[in-house]
C-alpha positions as CSV (number, residue, x, y, z in Angstrom):
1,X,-12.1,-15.6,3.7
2,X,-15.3,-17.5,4.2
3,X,-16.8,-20.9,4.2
4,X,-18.3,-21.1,0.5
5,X,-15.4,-23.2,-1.6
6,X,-16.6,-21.6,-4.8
7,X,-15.5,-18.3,-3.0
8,X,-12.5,-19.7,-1.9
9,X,-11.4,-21.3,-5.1
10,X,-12.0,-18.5,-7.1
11,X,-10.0,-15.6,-4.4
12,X,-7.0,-14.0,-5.7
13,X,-4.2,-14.9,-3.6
14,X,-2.1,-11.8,-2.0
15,X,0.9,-11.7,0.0
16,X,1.6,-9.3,2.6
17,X,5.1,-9.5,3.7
18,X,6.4,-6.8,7.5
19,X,9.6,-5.8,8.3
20,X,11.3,-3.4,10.6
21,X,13.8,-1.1,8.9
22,X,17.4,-1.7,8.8
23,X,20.2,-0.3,6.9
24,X,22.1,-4.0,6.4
25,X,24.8,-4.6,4.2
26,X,23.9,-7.7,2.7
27,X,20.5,-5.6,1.9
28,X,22.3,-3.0,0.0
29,X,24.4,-5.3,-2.1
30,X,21.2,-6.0,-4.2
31,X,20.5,-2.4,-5.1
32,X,21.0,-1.3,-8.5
33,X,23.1,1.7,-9.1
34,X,20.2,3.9,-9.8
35,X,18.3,3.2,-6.0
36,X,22.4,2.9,-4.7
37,X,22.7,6.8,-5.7
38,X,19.0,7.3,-4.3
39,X,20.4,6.0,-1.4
40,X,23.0,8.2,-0.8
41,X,20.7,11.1,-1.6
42,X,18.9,10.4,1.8
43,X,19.9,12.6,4.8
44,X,18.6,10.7,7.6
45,X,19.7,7.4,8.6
46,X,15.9,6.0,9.2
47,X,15.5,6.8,5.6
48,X,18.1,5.3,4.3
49,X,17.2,1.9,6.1
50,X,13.4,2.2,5.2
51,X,14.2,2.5,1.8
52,X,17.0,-0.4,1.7
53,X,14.6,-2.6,3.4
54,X,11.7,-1.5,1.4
55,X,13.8,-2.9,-2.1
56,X,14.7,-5.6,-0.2
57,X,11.5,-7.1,0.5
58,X,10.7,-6.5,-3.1
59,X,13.7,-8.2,-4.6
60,X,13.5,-11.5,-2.6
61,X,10.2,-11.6,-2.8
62,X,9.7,-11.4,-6.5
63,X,12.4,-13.7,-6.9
64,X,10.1,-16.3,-4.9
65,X,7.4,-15.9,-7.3
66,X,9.7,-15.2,-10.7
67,X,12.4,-16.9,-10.0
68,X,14.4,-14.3,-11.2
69,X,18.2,-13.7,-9.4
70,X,17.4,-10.3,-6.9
71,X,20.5,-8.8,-8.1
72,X,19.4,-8.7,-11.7
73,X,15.8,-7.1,-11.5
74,X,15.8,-3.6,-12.2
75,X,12.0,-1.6,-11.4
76,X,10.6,0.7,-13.9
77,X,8.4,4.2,-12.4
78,X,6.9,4.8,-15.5
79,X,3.3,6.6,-14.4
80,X,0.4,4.5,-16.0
81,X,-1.4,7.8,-16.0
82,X,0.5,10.5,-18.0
83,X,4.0,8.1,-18.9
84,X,6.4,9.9,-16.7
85,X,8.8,8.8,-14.2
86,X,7.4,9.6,-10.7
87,X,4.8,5.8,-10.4
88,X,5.6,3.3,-8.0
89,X,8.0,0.6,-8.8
90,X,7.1,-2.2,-11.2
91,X,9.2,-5.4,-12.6
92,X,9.1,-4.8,-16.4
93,X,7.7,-8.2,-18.4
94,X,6.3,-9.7,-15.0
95,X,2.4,-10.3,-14.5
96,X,3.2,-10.0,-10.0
97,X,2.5,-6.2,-9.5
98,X,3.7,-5.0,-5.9
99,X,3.7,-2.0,-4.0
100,X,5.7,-0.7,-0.7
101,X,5.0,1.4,2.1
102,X,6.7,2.6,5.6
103,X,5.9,4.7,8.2
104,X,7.7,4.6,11.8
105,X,9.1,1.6,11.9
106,X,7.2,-0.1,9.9
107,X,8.3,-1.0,6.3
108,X,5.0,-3.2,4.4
109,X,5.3,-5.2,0.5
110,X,2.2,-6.2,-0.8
111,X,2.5,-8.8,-3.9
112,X,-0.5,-10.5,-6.3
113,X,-0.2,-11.7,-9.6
114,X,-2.3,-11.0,-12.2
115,X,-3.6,-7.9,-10.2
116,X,-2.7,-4.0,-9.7
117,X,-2.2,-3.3,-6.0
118,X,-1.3,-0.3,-3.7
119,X,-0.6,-0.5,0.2
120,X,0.0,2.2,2.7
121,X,0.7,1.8,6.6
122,X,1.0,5.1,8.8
123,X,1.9,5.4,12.2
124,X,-1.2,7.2,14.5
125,X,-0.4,10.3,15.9
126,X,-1.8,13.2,17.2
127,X,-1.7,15.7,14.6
128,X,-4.4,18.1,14.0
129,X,-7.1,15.3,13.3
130,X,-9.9,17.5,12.2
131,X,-7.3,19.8,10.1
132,X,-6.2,16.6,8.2
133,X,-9.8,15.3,8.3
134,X,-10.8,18.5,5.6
135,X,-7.9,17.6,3.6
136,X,-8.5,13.6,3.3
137,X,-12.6,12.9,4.2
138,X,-15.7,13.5,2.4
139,X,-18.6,15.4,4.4
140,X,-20.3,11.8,5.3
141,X,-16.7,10.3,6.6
142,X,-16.2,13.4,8.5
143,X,-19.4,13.1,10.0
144,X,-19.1,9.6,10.4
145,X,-15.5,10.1,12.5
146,X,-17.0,12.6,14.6
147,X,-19.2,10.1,16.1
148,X,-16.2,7.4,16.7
149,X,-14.6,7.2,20.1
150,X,-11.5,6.7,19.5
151,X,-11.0,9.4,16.3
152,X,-7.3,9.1,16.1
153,X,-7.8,5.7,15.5
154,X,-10.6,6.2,13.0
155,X,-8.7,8.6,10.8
156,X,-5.7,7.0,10.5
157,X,-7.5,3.9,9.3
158,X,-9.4,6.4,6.4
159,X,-6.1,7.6,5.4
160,X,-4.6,4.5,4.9
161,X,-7.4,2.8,2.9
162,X,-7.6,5.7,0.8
163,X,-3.8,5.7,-0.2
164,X,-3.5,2.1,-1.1
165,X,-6.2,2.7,-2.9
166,X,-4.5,5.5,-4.9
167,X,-1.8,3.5,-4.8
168,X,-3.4,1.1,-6.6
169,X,-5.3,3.2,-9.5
170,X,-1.8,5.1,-10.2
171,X,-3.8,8.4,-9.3
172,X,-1.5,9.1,-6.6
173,X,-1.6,12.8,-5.3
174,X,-3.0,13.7,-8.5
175,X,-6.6,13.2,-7.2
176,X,-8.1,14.5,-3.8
177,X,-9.1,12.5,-1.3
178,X,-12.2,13.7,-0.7
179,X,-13.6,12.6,-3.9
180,X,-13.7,8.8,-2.2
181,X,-16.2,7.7,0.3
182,X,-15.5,4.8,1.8
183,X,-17.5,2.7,4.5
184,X,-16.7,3.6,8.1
185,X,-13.4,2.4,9.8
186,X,-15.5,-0.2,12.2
187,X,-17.2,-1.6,9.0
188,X,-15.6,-4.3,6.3
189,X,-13.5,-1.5,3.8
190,X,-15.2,-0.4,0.9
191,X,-15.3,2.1,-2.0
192,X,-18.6,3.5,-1.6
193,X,-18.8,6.2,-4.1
194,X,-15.9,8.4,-6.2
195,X,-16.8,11.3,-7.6
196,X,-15.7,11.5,-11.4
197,X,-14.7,8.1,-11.5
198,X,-17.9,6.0,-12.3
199,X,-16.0,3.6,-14.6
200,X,-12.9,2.8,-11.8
201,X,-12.3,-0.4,-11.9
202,X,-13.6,-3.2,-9.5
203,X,-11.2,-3.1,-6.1
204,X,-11.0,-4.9,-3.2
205,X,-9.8,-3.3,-0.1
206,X,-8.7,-5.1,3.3
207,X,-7.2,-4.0,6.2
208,X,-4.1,-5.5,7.8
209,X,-2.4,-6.0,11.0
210,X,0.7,-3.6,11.6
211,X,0.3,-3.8,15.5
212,X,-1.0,-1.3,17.9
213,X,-0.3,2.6,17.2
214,X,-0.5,1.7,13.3
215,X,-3.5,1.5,10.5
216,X,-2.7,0.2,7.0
217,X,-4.3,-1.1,4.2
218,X,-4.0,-3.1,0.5
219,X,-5.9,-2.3,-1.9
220,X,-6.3,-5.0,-5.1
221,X,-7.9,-4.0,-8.8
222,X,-10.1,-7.3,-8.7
223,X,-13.9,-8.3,-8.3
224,X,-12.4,-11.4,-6.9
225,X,-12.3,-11.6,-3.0
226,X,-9.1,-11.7,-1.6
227,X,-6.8,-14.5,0.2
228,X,-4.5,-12.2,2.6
229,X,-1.1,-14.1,3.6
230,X,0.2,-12.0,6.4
231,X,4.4,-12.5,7.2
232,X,4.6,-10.9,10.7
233,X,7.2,-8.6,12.1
């Protein structure tokens, strides 16, 4: 990211790792019993196979960077935020925070060590943009998509910032959207200003490459830059 060494010795390295769903077998032979009767609780088939594949990624991934054995890691969802059960996966006793997202058929792991992270894909479509748009942007974003060409496009790539950012954070659904502004979808992502937040904590956000019809996101806790390793589909 950029010609200065200093910058590059000093960026934070993050791992972005694609996948398309599939329910496999040798996948679900590394669930524990807990995400095995999760599993089961899933009606439709694409569910079931973005959620094997989602664990998947995580497993082998963090036993890259851990060393640990896949079948022996079981994730905590304890909520930084009020200490209940509904956060996103973490590896208890590990300093590699990750975070999973899927849309369509598109299943994404974002991994950094030392570092909280959230990541979100979503798959463009053409729900009711300016509906959403009063739901998810602040006054300036909204004007600022209004003046895009291609608003589907913009949208989708505000959305998707914005929930790896919560992601990140731990906030979740628990705060609104519009309370982040964030620089335009043709400029460099950036938290420009969140109301009731003035002490959040420094954050990186980059967007990634999911392929056409997709926008998505990371979002790292860091004043570092970033080094973004993309694993393609």
């Amino acid at each position: 990211m950029g010609d200065d060494p200093a910058v590059e010795k000093d960026a934070l390295e993050c791992a972005v790792r694609w996948a398309v769903p599939a329910d496999d077998p040798g996948m679900r032979a590394l669930l524990d019993d807990g995400e095995r009767e999760r599993y089961e609780r899933f009606i439709r088939a694409e569910d079931k196979a973005r959620f094997v594949t989602g664990r998947f990624l995580a497993r082998t991934a963090l036993a890259e960077v851990t060393g640990l054995d896949p079948r022996a890691m079981r994730f905590s969802t304890d909520c930084r935020l009020c200490a209940g059960a509904h956060g996103k996966p973490r590896l208890p006793g590990a300093r590699v925070d990750f975070s999973l997202s899927h849309s369509g058929d598109r299943v994404v792991l974002v991994l950094a060590e030392g570092a909280e992270v959230g990541v979100d894909v979503e798959r463009e479509s053409d729900r009711d943009i300016d509906g959403l748009a009063k739901m998810v942007l602040s006054e300036p974003e909204r004007a600022a998509l209004a003046a895009m060409p291609d608003r589907r496009r913009g949208f989708h790539a505000y959305w998707s910032r914005k929930e790896a950012l919560l992601k990140a954070t731990g906030h979740g659904l628990a705060a609104p959207m519009t309370a982040i502004r964030l620089t335009a979808p043709d400029e460099p992502p950036e938290v420009l200003e969140w109301d009731g937040e003035a002490a959040v904590s420094p954050v990186r956000l980059a967007d990634l490459t999911p392929g056409p019809g997709y926008a998505a996101a990371a979002a790292v806790l860091t004043g570092r830059p970033l080094r973004i390793t993309e694993t393609p589909l």
